[in-house]
N, C-alpha and C positions, 0 to 999 in steps of 0.2 A: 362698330358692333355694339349693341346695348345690351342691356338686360335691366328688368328687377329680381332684385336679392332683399335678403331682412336686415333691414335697416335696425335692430334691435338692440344689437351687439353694439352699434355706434354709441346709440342712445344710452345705454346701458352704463358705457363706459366713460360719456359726459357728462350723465346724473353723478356719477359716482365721483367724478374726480370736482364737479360742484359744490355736492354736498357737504367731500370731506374738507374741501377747501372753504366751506363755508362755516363747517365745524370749529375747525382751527383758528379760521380768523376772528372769532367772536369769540374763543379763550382767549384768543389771544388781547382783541380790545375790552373784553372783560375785567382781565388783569392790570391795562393801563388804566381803564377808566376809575379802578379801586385807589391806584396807587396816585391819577390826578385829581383827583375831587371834582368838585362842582366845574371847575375851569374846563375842562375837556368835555364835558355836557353843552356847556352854553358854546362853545367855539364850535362846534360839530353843528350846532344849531343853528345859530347864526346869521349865513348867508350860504350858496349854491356858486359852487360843488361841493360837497363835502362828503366825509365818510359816506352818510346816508344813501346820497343821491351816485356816488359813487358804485357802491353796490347795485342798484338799481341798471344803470349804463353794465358794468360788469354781468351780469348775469342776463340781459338783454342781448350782448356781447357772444356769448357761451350759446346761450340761443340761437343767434344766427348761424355760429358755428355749426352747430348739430341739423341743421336744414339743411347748409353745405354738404354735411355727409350724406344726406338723403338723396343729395342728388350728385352724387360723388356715384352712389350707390349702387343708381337707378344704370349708370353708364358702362358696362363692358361684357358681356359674353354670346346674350338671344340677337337672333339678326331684327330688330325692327326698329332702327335707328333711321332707316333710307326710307321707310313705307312712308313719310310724309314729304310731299316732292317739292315744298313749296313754306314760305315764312311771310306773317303777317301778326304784329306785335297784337291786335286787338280781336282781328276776323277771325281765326284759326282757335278762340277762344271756346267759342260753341264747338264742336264735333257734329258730323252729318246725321242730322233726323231724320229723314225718310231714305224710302229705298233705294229712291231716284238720283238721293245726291249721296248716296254710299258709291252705286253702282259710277257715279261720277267721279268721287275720288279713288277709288278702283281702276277706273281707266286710266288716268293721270300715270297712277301707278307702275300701268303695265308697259307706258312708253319709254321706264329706264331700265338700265340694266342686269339691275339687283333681279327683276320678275323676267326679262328675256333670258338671263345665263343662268340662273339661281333656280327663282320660284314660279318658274312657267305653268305647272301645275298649279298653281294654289287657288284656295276657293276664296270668296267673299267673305264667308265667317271666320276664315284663317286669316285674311288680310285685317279683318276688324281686332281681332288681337292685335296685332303686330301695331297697327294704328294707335288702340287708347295705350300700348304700353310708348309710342312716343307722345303719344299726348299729353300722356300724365307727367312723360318730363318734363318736357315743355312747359305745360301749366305750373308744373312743383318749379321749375326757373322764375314764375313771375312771381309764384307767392315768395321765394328767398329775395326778390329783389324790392318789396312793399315791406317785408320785415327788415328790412336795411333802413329804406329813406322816409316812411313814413313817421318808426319813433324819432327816425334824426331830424325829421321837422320839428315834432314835439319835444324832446331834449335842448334842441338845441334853443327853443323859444323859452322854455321852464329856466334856461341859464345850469342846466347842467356840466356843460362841455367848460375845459378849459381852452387855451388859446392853442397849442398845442393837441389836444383831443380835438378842436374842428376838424383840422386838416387831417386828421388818422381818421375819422368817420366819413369825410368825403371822400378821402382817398380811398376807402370800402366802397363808398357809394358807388365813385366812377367803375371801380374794376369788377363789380356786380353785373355794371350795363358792358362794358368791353369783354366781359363771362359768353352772355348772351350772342355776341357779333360775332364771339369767334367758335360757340357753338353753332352756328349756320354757317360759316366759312367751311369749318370741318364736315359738316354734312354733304358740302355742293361738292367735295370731292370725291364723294360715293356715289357721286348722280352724272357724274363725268362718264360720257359713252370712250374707249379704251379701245378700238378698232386694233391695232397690234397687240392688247394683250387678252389671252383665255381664263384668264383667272379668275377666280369667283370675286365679284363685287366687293368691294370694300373703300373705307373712309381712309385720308392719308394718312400713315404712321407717324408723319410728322404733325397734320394738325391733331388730331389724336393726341397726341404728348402736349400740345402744347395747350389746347383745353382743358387736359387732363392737370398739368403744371400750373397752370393760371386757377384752376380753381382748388388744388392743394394750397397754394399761395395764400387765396383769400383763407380758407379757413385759419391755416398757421397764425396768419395776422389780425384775425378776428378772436381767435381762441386767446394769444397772446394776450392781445389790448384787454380781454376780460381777464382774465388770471391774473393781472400785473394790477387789477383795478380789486379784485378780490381779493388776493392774499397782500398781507405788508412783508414787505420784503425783513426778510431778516439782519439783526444787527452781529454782523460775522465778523470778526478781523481776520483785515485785508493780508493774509500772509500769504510765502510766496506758493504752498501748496495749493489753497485755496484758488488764486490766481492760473494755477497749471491745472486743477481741476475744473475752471469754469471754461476756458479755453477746448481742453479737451473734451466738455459735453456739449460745445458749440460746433467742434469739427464732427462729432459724433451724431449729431441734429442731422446737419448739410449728408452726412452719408447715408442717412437712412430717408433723407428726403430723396436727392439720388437713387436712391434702390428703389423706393416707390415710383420713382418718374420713368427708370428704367424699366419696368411693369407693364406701361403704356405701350410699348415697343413691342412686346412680347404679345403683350393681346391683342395689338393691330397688325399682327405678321401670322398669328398663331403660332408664333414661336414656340410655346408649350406642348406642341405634336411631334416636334422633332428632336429624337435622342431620348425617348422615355429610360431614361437608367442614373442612377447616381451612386456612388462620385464620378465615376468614368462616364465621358460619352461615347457610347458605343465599343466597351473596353479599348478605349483610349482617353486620356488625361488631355489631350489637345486635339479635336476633329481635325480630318485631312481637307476639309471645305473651310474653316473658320475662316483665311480672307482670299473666297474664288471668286468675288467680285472686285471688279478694276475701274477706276483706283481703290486702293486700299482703304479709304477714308468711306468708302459706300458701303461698306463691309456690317461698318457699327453701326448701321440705323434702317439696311435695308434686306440684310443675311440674315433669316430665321436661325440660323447655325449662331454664326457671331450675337446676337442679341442678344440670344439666351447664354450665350455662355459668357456674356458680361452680366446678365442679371444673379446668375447663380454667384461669379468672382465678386461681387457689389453686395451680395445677400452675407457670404460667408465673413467676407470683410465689417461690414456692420457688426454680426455677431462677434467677433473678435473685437473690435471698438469698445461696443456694450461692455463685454465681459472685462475687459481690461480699465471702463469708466467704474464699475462697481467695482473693485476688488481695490482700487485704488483709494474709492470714495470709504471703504472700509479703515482706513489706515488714520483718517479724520475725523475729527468731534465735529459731528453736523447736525444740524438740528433734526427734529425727528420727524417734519413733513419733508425735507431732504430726501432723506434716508429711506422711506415710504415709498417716493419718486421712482429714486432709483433702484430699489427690489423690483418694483413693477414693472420696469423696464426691460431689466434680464430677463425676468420671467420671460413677457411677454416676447422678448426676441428671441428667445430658445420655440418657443412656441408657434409665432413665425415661419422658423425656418421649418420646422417638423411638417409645418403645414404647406409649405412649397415644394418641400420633398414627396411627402404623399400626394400634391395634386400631379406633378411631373409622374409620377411612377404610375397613376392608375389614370392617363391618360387625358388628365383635364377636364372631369365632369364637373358640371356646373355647380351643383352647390357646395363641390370643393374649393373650388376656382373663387367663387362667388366669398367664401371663407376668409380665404388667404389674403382677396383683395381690401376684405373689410379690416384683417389683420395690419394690412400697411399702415391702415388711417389709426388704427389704436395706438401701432408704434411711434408714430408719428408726434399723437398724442400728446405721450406721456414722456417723449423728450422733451416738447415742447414744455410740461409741468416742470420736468427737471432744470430746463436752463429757466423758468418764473423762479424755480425756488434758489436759485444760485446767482441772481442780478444782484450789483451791487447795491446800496442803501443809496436812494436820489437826496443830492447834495441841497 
């Protein structure tokens, strides 16, 4: 299931965590460059990589990030992920010009599923929605993968990268092109004729998650490599709180990454239709369905009942994480872009959860829905800034 949503809120909230980190890091070299004279000028200048050239790669980095979201974005709620029956990395570039080859790709159309069980009704101008809104993902897929390996040709010929940064930029490169293979994987699941099943057409919950998982991955590791390249890591002694605070905003990471992955599940089941009430489902604390599929192990990835009621025990669990990584992090001298980090954080995962509750309770309308799921990638975010600003100092 696709949709476009506003991408705004992404961008919003990567300008914001660039700029401030662009702020900070230029007091901050500000104040070394006073305190090393001329020597910290010429060595910076030099030769490549350096500071300079450093920021440049970082903020290119952040960039590619914020495209990922857009097509993070582009992916989960309006049915017209299926309307394109067919993948050609170059042909399928153009969109149908005349009438003749609308009515062309229309027919293709009607020989799957989705238009027999689903959209038997629908007109030509309704399918042509449905069409440029996969189109444009598609296309927005090739433009995030020309802002990968194009600057990596250029950087890496300018002598930007170090020996170490190749392989983190290739390693993006590749899982940009392996993004793509496994968004057409996921799509032929939805285009699969189901003779024993009635149920409305849809893409597999599993590749679902796992497109959805692969391209949370890249951004995390794109956003990562820029912020790690933007801000200097802070000179903190290593004590043992500290050590039991960086720990615990790295388990805190993995579970909010979890709770988004588990998201996936939910919107490829419609898991969000069933049990509209909280905290109870259905005035009870544990549905009488939660594992009526056999074996029990089918339960967690294929039970609309069970899904969701791991997604909400995964949500609630987060926000306790959160709340008990900030109150903790209060108890410590941290620096003040630390400290920044992690208020945004709570915030924002209190804000989260309000916003998973109200899309469950009023049934899952789309620009709620559309909301919440932009909400994952913000939380996601700004753990991610949390654990940049908690690495230790490279030896």
């Amino acid at each position: 299931m696709l949709v476009v949503h506003h991408h705004s809120s992404h961008f919003s909230l990567l300008f914001t965590l660039a700029f401030t980190a662009s702020k900070m890091a230029l007091e901050e070299r500000s104040q070394h460059r006073h305190s090393g004279g001329r020597n910290v000028h010429f060595s910076s200048s030099a030769s490549v990589p350096n500071a300079a050239s450093n920021r440049i790669v970082g903020r290119w980095l952040l960039g590619c990030s914020g495209l990922v979201v857009g097509l993070l974005s582009w992916v989960v709620l309006t049915e017209s992920g299926l309307s394109m029956v067919d993948w050609h990395l170059v042909r399928e570039m153009k969109p149908p010009q005349s009438e003749g080859e609308w009515e062309a790709e229309f027919s293709k159309y009607q020989q799957f599923p989705e238009f027999k069980i689903l959209n038997h009704n629908m007109t030509l101008p309704e399918f042509k929605f449905i069409f440029y809104m996969e189109w444009g993902h598609r296309m927005w897929g090739r433009l995030v993968g020309l802002a990968y390996i194009l600057p990596t040709i250029y950087f890496w010929k300018k002598g930007y990268f170090t020996r170490s940064m190749k392989g983190k930029v290739l390693g993006l490169c590749g899982f940009v092109f392996f993004q793509g293979l496994l968004g057409w994987y996921m799509v032929k699941s939805g285009l699969e004729e189901k003779p024993e099943s009635h149920d409305i057409p849809r893409v597999s919950q599993y590749r679902l998650s796992a497109h959805l998982g692969s391209a949370l991955l890249l951004y995390c590791a794109s956003m990562w490599t820029g912020l790690t390249l933007l801000l200097p890591a802070h000179r903190i002694a290593e004590t043992k709180k500290l050590m039991q605070l960086r720990r615990f905003a790295k388990g805190t990471g993995g579970l909010v990454f979890l709770t988004a992955l588990s998201g996936a599940f939910v919107a490829g089941l419609d898991a969000g239709l069933v049990y509209n009430s909280f905290p109870k489902m259905a005035d009870r604390w544990i549905p009488d369905d939660l594992l009526a599929f056999s074996p029990t192990l089918k339960n967690f990835f294929e039970n609309p009942t069970t899904v969701q009621f791991d997604h909400r025990i995964l949500g609630i669990t987060s926000l306790t994480a959160i709340t008990g990584l900030y109150l903790f992090s209060r108890r410590m001298m941290l620096p003040k872009r630390a400290k920044i980090a992690i208020s945004l954080l709570a915030a924002m995962a209190y804000t989260q959860v309000a916003l998973g509750i109200a899309t469950l309770l009023l049934y899952v309308p789309t620009p709620l829905a559309a909301t919440h799921q932009s909400g994952s990638v913000a939380l996601l975010s700004l753990a991610i800034w949390v654990l940049a600003e908690l690495r230790r100092m490279p030896k």
